[in-house]
C-alpha positions in Angstrom: -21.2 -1.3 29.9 -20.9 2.5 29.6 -21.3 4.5 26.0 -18.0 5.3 26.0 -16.9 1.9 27.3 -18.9 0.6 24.2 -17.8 3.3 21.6 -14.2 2.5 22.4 -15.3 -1.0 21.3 -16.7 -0.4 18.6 -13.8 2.0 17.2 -11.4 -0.5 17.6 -13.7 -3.2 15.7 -13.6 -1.3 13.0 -9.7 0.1 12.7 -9.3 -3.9 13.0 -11.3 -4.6 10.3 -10.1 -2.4 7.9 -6.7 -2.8 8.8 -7.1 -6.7 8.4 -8.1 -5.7 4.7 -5.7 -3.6 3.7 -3.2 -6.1 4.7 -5.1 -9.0 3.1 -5.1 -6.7 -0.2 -1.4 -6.3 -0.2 -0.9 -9.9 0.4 -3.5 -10.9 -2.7 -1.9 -8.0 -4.7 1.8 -9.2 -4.0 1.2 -12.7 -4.6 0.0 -11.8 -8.1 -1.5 -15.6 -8.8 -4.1 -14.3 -10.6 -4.7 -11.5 -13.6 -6.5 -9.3 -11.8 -4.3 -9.1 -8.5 -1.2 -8.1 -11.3 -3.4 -5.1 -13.0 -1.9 -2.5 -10.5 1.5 -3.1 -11.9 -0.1 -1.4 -15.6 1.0 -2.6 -19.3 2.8 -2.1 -21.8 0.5 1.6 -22.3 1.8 3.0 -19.1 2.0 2.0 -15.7 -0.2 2.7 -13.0 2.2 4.6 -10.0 -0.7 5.5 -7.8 -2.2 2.2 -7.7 1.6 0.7 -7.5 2.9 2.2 -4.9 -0.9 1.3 -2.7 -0.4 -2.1 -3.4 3.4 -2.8 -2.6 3.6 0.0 0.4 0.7 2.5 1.1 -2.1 0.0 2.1 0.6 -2.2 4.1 1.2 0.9 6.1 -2.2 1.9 6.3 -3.4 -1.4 7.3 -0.6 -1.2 10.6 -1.6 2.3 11.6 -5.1 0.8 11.7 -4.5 -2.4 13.7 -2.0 0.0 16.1 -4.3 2.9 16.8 -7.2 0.0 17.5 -5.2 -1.8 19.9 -4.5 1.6 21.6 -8.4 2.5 21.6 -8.8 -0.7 23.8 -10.4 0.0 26.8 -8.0 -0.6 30.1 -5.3 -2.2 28.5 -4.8 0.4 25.2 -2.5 2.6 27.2 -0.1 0.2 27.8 -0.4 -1.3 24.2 -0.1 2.3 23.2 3.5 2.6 24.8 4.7 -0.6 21.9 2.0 0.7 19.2 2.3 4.5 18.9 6.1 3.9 18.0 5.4 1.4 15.0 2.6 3.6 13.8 4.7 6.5 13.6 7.3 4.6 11.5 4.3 3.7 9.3 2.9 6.7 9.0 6.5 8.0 7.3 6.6 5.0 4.9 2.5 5.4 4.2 4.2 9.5 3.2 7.2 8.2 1.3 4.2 5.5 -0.9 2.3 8.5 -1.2 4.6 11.3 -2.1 5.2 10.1 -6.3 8.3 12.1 -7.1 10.7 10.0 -4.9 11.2 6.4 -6.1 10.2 3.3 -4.2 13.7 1.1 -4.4 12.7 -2.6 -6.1 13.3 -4.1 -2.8 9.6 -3.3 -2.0 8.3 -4.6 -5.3 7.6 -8.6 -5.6 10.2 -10.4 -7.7 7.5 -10.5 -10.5 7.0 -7.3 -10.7 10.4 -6.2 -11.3 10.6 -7.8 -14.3 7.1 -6.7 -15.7 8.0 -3.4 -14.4 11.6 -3.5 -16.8 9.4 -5.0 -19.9 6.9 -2.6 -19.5 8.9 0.4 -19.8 11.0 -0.8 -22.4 7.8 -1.1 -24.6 6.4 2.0 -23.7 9.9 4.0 -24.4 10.0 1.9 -27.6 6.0 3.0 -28.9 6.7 6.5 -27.5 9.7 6.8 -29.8 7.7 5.5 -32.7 5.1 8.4 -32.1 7.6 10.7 -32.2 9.7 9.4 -35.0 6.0 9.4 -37.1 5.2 12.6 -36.1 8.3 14.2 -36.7 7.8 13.6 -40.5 
């Protein structure tokens, strides 16, 4: 095998890889079974948007771009794959912007049914302890 033959290889190993993660992170942080694959969705002391919108969109989208750009690495075969691949990681790459961009809302249709309602309770306690400050501070 040539270096570049092998390089190729090796490139699109690892965009697999890490694109096999990211997706098996969104799936353990969507499920939400356990404590620890719900702390991206915050508490009651504020919520978490960066980690948020990475767990319901931005490693989902990362995760495709990966496993698209190393199915077009492929030796021989990538530049076909690349015809049905480079399409789908351009639409990624726009949702991976719109999960990283914080000022425009994700709709709730990307956030787990479990979520939503965490999300609602959460900022209806932090709106309520936020008024308190204010209404202590005030006197």
């Amino acid at each position: 095998m040539s270096d570049q033959l092998t390089t190729r290889l090796l490139v699109s190993a690892g965009l697999t890889l890490v694109g096999v993660f990211c997706l098996a992170y969104t799936a353990w942080a969507r499920r939400g079974r356990s404590e620890r694959a719900r702390a991206w969705m915050g508490d009651e002391f504020g919520e978490r948007l960066r980690d948020e919108r990475w767990a319901v969109l931005g490693a989902s989208m990362f995760g495709v771009m990966c496993l698209c750009f190393a199915a077009f690495v492929l030796p021989v075969v990538g530049i076909y794959l690349g015809l049905v691949t480079l399409p789908l990681a351009a639409l990624s790459f726009v949702l991976f912007l719109w999960a990283m961009m914080y000022f425009i809302p994700l709709p709730d249709l990307f956030s787990p049914r479990w979520a939503r309602s965490l999300r609602d309770r959460n900022r209806r306690v932090e709106a309520a302890w936020k008024q308190e400050f204010r209404r202590r501070r005030g006197q």
